[in-house]
C-alpha positions as MATLAB code, in Angstrom:
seq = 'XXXXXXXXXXXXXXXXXXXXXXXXXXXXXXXXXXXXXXXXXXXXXXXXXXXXXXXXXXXXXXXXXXXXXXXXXXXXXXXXXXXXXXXXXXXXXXXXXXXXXXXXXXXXXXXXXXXXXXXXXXXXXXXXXXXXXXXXXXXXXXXXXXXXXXXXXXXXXXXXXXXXXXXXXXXXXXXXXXXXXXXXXXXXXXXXXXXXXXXXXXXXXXXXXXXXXXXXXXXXXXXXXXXXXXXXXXXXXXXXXXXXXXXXXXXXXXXXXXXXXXXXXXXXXXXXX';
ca = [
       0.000    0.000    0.000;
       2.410    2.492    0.935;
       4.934    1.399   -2.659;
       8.017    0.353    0.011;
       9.701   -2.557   -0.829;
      10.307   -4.120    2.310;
      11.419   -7.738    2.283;
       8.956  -10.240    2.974;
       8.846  -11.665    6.864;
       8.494  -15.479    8.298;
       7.433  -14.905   11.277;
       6.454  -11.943   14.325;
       7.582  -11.547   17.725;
       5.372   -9.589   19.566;
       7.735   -7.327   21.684;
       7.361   -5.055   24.702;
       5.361   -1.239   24.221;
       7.044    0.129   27.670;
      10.333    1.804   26.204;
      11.034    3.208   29.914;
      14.858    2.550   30.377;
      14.782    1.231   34.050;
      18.571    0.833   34.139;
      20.724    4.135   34.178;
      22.318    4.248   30.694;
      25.357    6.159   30.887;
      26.107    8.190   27.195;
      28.039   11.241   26.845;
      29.963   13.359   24.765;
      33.039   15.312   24.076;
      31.969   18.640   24.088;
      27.841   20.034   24.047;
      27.151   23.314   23.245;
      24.482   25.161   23.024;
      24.577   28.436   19.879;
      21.504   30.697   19.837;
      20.741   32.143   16.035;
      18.389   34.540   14.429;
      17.080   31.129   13.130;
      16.700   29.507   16.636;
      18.776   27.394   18.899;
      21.202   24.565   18.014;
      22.594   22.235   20.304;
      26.581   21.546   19.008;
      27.431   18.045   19.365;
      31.171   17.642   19.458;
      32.824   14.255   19.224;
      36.698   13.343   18.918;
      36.809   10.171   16.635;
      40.184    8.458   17.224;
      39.376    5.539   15.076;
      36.605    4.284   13.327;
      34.209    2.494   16.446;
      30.567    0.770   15.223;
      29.575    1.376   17.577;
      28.943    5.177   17.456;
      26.672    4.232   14.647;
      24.269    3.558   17.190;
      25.181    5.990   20.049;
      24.841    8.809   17.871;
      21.381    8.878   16.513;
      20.374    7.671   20.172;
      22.073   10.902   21.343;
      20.978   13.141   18.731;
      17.319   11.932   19.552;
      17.597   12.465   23.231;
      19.057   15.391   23.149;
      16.095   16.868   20.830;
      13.889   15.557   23.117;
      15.087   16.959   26.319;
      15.709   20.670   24.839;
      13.295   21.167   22.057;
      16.273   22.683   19.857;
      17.826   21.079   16.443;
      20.949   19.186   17.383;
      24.169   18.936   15.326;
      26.346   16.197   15.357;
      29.931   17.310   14.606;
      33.231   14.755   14.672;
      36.664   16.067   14.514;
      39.465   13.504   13.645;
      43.371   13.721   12.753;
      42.588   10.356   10.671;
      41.744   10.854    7.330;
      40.235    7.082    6.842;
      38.659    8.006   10.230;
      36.925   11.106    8.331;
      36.074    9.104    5.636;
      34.157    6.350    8.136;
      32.738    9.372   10.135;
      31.003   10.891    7.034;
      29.477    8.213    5.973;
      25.517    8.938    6.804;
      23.909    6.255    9.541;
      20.822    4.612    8.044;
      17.888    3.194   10.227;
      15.470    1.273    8.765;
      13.946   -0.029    5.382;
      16.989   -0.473    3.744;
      16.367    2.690    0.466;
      13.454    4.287    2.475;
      14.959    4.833    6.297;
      13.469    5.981    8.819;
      16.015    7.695   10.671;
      19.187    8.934    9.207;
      22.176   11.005   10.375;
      24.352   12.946    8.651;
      27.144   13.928   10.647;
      29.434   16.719    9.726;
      33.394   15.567   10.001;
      36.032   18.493   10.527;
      39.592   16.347    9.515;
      43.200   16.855    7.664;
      41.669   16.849    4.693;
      39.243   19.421    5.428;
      40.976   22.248    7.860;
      44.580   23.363    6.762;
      47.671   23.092    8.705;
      48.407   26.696   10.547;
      52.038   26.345   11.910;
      53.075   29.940   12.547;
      52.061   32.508   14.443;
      51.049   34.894   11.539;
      48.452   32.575   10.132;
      47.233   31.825   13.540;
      46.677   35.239   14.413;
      44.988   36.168   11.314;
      41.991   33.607   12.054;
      42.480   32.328   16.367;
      39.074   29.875   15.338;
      40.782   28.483   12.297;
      43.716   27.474   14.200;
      42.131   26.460   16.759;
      40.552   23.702   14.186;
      43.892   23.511   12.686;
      45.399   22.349   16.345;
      42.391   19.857   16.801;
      42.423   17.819   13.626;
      46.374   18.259   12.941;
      47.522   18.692   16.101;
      50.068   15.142   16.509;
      53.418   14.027   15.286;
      55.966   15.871   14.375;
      53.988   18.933   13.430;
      51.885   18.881   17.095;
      54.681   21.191   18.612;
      54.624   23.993   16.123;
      50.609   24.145   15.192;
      50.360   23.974   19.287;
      52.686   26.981   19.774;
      51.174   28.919   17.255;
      47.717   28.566   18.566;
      49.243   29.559   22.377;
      50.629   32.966   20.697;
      47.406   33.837   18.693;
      45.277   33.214   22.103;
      47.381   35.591   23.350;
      45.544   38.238   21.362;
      41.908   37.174   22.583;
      40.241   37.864   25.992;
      41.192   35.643   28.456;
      38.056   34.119   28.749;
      37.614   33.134   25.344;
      40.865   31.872   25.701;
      39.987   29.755   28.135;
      37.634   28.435   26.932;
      39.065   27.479   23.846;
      41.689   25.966   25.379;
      39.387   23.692   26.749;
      37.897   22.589   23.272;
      41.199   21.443   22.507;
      42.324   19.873   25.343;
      38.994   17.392   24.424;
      40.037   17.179   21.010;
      43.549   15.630   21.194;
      43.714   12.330   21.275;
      47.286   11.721   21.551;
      47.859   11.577   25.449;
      51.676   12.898   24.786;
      50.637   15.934   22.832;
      47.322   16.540   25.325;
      50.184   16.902   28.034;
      52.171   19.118   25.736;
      49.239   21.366   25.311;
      48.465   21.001   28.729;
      51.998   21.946   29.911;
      51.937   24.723   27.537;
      48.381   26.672   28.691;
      49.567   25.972   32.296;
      52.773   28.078   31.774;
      50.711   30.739   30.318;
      48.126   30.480   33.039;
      45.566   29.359   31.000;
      44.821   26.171   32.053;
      44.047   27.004   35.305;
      41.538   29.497   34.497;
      38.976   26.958   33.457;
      36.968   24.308   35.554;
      38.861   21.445   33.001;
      41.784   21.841   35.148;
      39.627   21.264   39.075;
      40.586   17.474   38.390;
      44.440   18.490   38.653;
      43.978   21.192   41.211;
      42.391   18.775   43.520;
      45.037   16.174   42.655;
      47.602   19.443   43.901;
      45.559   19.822   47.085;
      45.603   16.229   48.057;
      49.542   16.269   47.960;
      48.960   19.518   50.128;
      53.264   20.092   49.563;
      54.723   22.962   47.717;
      57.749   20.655   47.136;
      55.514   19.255   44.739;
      54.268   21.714   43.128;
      57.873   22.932   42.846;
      58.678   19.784   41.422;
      55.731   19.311   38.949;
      56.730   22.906   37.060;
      60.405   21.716   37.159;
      59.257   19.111   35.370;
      57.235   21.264   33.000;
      59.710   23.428   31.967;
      62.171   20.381   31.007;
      59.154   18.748   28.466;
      58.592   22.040   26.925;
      61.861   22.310   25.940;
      62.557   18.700   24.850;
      58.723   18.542   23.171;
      60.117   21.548   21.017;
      63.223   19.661   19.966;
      65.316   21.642   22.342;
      68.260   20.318   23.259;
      69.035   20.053   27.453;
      72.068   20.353   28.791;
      72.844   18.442   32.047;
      73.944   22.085   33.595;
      70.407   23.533   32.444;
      68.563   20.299   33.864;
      70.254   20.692   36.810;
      69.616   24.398   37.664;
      65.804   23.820   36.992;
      65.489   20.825   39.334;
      67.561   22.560   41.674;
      65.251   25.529   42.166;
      62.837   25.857   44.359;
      61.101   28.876   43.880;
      57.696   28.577   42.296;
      56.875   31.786   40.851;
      60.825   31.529   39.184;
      59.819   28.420   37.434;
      56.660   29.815   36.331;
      58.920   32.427   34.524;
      60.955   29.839   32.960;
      58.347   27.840   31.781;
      56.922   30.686   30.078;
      59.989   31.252   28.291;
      60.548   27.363   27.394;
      57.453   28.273   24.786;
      59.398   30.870   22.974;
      62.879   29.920   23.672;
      65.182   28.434   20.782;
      67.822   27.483   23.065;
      68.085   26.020   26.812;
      70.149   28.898   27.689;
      67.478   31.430   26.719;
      65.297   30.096   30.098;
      67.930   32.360   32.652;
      69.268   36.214   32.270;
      71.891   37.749   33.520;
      69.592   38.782   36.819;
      68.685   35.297   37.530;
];
């Protein structure tokens, strides 16, 4: 009757109307924002796609439906990915249904190398902060993680803080690397970023529960030496040394701030120091 050419069943189950979940069912996302336009309200769905997972192919449109139905506002599902055959996977739109006629389908949008360019120095990031902020989250591992990551950290420099901060935190969900999340980390910290935003009340409380300024001391020691060595920096044992050595905090902070911009180990100390 209605001209859909659905397959021809063997048999009926007669299954349960009551689609009450009585189990908690825990789902959530990367990042959920909320944008208000002249058009209405959208709810941003953000998701960082390591690798292709089938099981998001199911998660998503569950999400996407839930989240419609709990705020009355269009939702938007968006994946960001430094895989290209991850983007490829991602795009591909999620079917429900009569296989030709679905019922449900989902189109996701996929921001990945292919589709954001590389921004590397600080010129470019400057220009356009939001590009290379997309830049840092779909490029931003290998090789090439260090210089789109301190290029982003000198064009947030010309923002408000609290966009910065912000920002920084869309990142920081973004990067899937653990190596080059602790980079970024380590970077935002020394510019006193980090520490801004509620991301960063896990590691505070982690700081509180060691209660010691010894390691505290210790931690941005530490900081300072990946910085430099992340960057390709060469450190000399004398260098190491006088960093681990210190033991004034608000010193290392300074040093740490000038392992971002420094193109030798030697450039961390001056003449006063």
């Amino acid at each position: 009757m209605l001209g859909i050419p659905f397959p021809a069943p063997y048999d009926f189950a007669g299954m349960n109307v009551d689609l009450t979940e009585v189990e908690p069912v825990e789902r959530r996302v990367d990042t959920l924002l909320r944008a208000e336009t002249d058009e209405g309200s959208y709810l941003l769905v953000v998701e960082s796609q390591g690798q292709p997972d089938e099981r998001k192919r199911g998660s998503w449109p569950y999400c996407l439906s839930y989240l419609y139905e709990k705020y009355r506002c269009e939702p938007v599902l968006i994946v960001v990915t430094q895989s290209s055959a991850t983007a490829r996977w991602a795009a591909q739109p999620i079917h429900l249904g009569v296989r030709g006629v679905p019922s449900l389908t989902v189109r996701p949008f996929v921001l990945g190398p292919d589709s954001v360019p590389v921004i590397a120095t600080e010129e470019e990031a400057k220009q356009d902060v939001a590009l290379a902020v997309l830049s840092a989250m779909t490029h931003g591992r290998g090789r090439q993680a260090p210089a789109i990551l301190e290029s982003l950290a000198a064009a947030l420099r010309t923002i408000d803080r609290d966009s910065a901060s912000v920002l920084v935190q869309f990142v920081d969900s973004c990067l899937a690397d653990d190596q080059v999340r602790q980079m970024w980390r380590d970077l935002m910290t020394a510019m006193q970023y980090f520490w801004r935003h509620p991301l960063a009340q896990e590691v505070r409380e982690e700081g509180r529960e060691e209660g010691r300024e010894e390691g505290r001391v210790r931690e941005r020691a530490e900081m300072t030496l990946r910085i430099l060595e992340w960057r390709g920096i060469t450190v000399p044992e004398d260098v190491r040394a006088r960093v681990e050595a210190r033991t004034d905090s608000d010193q290392l902070a300074v040093w740490s701030e000038r392992a971002v911009h420094a193109t030798g180990a030697a450039q961390l100390f001056d003449a006063t120091e």
